[in-house]
Backbone as CSV, one residue per row, in Angstrom:
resi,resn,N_x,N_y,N_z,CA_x,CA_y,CA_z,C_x,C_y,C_z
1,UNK,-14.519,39.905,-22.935,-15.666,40.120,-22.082,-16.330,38.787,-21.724
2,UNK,-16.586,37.873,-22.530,-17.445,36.771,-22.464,-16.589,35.498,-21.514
3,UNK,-14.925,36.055,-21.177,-14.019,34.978,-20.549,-14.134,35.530,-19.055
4,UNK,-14.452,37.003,-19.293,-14.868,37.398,-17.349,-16.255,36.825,-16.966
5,UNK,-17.526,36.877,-18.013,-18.427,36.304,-17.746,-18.473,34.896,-17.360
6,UNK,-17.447,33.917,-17.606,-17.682,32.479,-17.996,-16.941,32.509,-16.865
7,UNK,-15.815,33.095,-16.296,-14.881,32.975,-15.043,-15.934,33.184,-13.912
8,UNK,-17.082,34.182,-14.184,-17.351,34.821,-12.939,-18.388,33.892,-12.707
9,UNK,-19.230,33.077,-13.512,-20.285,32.150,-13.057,-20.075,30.864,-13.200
10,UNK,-18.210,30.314,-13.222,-17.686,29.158,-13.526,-18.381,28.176,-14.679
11,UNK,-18.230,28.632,-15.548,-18.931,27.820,-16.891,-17.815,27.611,-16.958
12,UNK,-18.026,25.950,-17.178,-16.833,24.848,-17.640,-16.649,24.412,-19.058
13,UNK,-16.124,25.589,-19.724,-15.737,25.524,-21.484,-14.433,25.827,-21.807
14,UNK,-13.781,24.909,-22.893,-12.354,25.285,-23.487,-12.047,26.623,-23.457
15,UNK,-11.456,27.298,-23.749,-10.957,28.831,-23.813,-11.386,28.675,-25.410
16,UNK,-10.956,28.265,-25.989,-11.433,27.912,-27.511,-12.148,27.692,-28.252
17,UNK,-13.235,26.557,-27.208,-14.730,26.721,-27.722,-15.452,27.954,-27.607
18,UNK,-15.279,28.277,-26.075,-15.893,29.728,-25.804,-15.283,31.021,-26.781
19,UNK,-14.324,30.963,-27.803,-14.101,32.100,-28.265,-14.828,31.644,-29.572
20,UNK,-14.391,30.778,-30.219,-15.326,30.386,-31.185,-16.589,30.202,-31.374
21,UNK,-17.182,30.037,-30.147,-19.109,30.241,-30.187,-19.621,31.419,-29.667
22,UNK,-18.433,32.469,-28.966,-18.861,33.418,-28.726,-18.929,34.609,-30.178
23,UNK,-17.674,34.080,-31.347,-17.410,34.655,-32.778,-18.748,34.538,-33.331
24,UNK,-19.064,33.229,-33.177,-20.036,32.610,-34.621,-21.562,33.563,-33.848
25,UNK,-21.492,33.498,-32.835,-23.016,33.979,-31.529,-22.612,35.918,-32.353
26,UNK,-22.145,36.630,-32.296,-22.081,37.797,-32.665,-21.875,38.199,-34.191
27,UNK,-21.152,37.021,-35.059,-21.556,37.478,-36.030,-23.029,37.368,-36.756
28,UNK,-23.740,36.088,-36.147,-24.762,35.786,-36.697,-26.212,37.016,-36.383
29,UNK,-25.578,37.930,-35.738,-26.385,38.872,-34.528,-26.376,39.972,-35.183
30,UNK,-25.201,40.234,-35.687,-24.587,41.133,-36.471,-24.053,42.366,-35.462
31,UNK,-23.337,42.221,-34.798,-23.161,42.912,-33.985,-21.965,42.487,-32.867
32,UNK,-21.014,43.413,-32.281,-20.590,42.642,-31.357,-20.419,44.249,-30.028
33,UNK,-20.734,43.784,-28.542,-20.988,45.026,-27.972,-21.442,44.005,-26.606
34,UNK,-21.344,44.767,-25.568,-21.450,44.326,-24.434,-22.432,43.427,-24.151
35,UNK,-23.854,44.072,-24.746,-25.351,43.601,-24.452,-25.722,42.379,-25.493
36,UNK,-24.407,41.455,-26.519,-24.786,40.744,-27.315,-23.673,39.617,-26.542
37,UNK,-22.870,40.019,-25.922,-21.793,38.983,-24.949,-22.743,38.251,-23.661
38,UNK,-23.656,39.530,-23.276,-23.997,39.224,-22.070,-25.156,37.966,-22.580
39,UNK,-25.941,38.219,-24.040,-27.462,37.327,-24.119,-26.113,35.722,-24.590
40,UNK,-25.011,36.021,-24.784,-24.668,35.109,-25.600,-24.155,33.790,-24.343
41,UNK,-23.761,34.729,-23.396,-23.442,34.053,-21.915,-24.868,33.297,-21.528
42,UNK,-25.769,34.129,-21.381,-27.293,33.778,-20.726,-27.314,32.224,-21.910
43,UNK,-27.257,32.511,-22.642,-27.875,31.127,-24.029,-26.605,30.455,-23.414
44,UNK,-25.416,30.578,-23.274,-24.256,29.209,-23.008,-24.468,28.539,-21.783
45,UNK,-25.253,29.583,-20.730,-25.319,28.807,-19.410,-26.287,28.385,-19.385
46,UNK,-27.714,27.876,-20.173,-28.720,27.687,-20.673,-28.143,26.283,-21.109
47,UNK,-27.701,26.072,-22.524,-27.196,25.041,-23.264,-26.508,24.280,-22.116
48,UNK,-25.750,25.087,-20.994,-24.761,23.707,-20.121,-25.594,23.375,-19.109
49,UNK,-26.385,24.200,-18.647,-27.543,23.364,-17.824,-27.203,23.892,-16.266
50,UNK,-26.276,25.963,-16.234,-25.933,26.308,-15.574,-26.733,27.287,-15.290
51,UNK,-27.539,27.631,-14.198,-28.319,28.644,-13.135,-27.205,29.572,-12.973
52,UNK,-27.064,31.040,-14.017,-26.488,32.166,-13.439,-26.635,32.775,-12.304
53,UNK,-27.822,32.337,-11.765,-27.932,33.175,-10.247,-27.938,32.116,-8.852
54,UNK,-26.913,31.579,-9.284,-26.334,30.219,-8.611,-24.766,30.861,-7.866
């Protein structure tokens, strides 16, 4: 889910980093489910300094 998100608003991350910070982002949440991919996208395009509604 989080590799259609990152495709669809071109966030420029390894395939690898993004699976691994998307792991560590849901376990720390405790949870893993659509609505914890989507805040985890919002916080990565945040951290890269990317406007989702760009």
């Amino acid at each position: 889910m989080v590799e259609g998100y990152a495709k669809h608003f071109k966030l420029e991350i390894p395939l690898g980093d993004l699976h691994a910070q998307a792991n560590e982002w849901s376990v720390t949440r405790g949870a893993r489910s659509g609505r914890v991919a989507w805040q985890f996208v919002q916080d990565l395009a945040g951290r890269l300094g990317h406007k989702l509604g760009e």
